[in-house]
N, C-alpha and C positions, 0 to 999 in steps of 0.2 A: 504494500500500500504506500501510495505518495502521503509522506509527514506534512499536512500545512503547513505553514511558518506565516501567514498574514491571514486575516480573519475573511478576505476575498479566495484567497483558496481554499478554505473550510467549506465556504458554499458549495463550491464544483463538488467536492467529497460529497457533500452532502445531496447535492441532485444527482450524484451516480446511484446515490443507494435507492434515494426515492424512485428514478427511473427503475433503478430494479426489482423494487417492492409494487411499482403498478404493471410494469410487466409479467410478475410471476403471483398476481396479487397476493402479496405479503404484507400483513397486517402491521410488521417492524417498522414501513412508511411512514404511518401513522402519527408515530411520535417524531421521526427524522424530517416531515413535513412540519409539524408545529415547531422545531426545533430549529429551523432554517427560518421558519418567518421568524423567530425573536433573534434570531443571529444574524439575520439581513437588518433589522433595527437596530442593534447595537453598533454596526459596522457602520450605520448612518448620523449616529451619533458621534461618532470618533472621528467621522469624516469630517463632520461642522465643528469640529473641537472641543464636544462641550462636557469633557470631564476635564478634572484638574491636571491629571499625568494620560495623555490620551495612548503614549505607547505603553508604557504599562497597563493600563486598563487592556489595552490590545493583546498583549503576550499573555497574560492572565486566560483573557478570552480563548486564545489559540491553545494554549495547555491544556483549557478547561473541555475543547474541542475534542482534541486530541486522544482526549481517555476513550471517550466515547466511541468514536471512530476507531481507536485499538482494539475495542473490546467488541464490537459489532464485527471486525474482520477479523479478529480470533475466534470468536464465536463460531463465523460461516465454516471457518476452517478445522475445527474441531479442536483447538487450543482451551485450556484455561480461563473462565475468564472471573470477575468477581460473584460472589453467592448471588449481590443481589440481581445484577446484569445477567446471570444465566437465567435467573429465575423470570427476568422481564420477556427475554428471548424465546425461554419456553414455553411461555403465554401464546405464543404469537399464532399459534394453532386450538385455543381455545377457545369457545363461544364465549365470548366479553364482551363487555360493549364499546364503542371507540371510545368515550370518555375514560373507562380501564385500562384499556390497550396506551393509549397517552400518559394515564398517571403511572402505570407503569414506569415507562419510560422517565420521564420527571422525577419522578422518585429516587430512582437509581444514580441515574447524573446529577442532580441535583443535591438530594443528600448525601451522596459519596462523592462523586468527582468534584466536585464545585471547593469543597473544601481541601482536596489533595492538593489542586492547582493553583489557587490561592494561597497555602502555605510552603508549597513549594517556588511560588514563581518572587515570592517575599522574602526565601529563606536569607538570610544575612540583612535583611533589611526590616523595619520599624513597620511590621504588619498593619499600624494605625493609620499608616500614612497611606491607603489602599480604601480604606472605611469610607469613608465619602463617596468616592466614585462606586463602591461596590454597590452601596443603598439608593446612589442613582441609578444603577441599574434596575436595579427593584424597581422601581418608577416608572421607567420605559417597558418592562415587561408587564411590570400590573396593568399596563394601557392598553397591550396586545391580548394578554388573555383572555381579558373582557371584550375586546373584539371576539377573539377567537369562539368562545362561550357562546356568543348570540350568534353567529353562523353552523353555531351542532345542529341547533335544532335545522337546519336544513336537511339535514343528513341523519339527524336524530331526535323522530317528531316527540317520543315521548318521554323525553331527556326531562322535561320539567316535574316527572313523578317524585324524582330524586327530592326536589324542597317539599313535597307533599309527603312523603314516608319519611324524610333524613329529618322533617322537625318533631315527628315522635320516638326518633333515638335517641340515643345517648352517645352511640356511635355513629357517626355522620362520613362518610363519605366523600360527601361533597366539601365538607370543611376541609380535606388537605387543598393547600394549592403552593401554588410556586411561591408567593409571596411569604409563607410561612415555611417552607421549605429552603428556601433564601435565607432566612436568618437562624434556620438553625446551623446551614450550612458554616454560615459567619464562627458561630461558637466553635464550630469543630474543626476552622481555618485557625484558628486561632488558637487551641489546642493541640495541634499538630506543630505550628509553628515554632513551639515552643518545647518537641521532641527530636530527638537525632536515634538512629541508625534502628536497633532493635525495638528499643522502647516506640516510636516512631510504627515501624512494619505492625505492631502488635494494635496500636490507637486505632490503626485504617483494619485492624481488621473485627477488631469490636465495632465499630463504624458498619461496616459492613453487614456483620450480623443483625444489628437493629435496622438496618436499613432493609432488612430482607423480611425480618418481622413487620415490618409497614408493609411490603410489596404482599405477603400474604392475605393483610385485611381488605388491601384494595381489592385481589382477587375473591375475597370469598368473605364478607364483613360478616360481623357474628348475628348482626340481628336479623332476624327473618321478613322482616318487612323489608329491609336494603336490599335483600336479597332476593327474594320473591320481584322487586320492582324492577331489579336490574333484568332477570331474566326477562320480563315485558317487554322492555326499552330497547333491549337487544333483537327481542325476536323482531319489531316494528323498524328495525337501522338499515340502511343503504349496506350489502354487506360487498360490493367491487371496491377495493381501494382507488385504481385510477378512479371513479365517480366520486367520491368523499371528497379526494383530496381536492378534483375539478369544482364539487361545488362549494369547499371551503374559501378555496380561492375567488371565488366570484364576490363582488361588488354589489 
């Protein structure tokens, strides 16, 4: 696989996979389609200049890239890859619903890579000095998601059961999102940054493990009403990926 090194060759990386996940329709798209729109918005923001340290912010992004992409082409190739990343992977033949099949994805990158790359693209340097730009990112992504959210229902008419069943749990569902998954990441950037060699290897791998206990709930949440409702929402979804992703992208 080609290593990006600028946050404009992450994309190409990333329309290879999508083209191949709607050519073989492969559910893995899924998330590599939502994961390009907020990666083409970040790369528009660093173009206008408007974080504090814009290449930094950029190398951060490209590390953060990176894992993902390693672990998606290890995966195809029958390598290694993290607990909770195999475990996203091997959803990808499951009946879920796209909003699963996505949190999936999110989860895994999000709460495990996001922190590796961030304390490593900081190591020798004053991790706070990163904090700003990073919670601006939060900002530019919370914009898209909420985009993104209101174009499911094109593709996922009965996506809205989820606030009708998820406000008599206790376990919700729909409460994970990137923006909370964002700043946990921050805590566990930060925690790492401040580990070296084994000590270090062991953080990312307890990381890991709770990161794999969330990817469980997402697939299978305990309460019977989440679950009863997901099956519905699933059987009524758009199930071609080329179509999803075609009518996500619409205007």
């Amino acid at each position: 696989m080609h290593k990006p090194s600028t946050i404009s060759e992450v994309l190409v990386e990333l329309d290879f996979i999508i083209d191949d996940a709607i050519a073989n329709n492969d559910r893995l798209g899924l998330f590599a389609y939502v994961y390009r729109r907020t990666t083409a918005e970040v790369l528009k923001e660093v173009e206008l200049g408007n974080f504090e340290d814009n290449d930094q912010l950029q190398r951060m992004d490209v590390a953060f890239a990176n894992l993902y992409l390693e672990a998606y082409h290890n995966y195809k190739k029958g390598f290694p890859v993290s607990k909770c990343w195999e475990f996203s992977f091997q959803c990808r033949t499951e009946p879920l619903t796209i909003l699963q099949h996505i949190m999936l994805g999110i989860n895994a990158h999000i709460n495990l890579d996001l922190g590796i790359a961030t304390s490593q693209t900081m190591k020798g340097k004053d991790i706070g000095a990163i904090a700003k730009d990073f919670n601006a990112v939060n900002t530019v992504l919370f914009n898209i998601t909420n985009e993104l959210q209101k174009r499911l229902g094109r593709v996922s008419p009965l996506l809205f059961l989820l606030d009708v069943v998820g406000a008599k749990s206790d376990e919700q569902i729909i409460d994970f999102s990137m923006r909370k998954a964002r700043e946990q990441s921050w805590i566990s950037a930060m925690h790492l940054h401040s580990l070296d060699g084994v000590e270090n290897k062991k953080a990312v791998q307890e990381i890991d493990q709770l990161v794999l206990s969330l990817s469980t709930i997402i697939k299978a949440p305990k309460a019977f009403l989440i679950r009863t409702g997901l099956k519905l929402i699933s059987f009524f979804e758009e199930k071609n990926v080329g179509k999803i992703i075609q009518k996500l992208k619409e205007d």
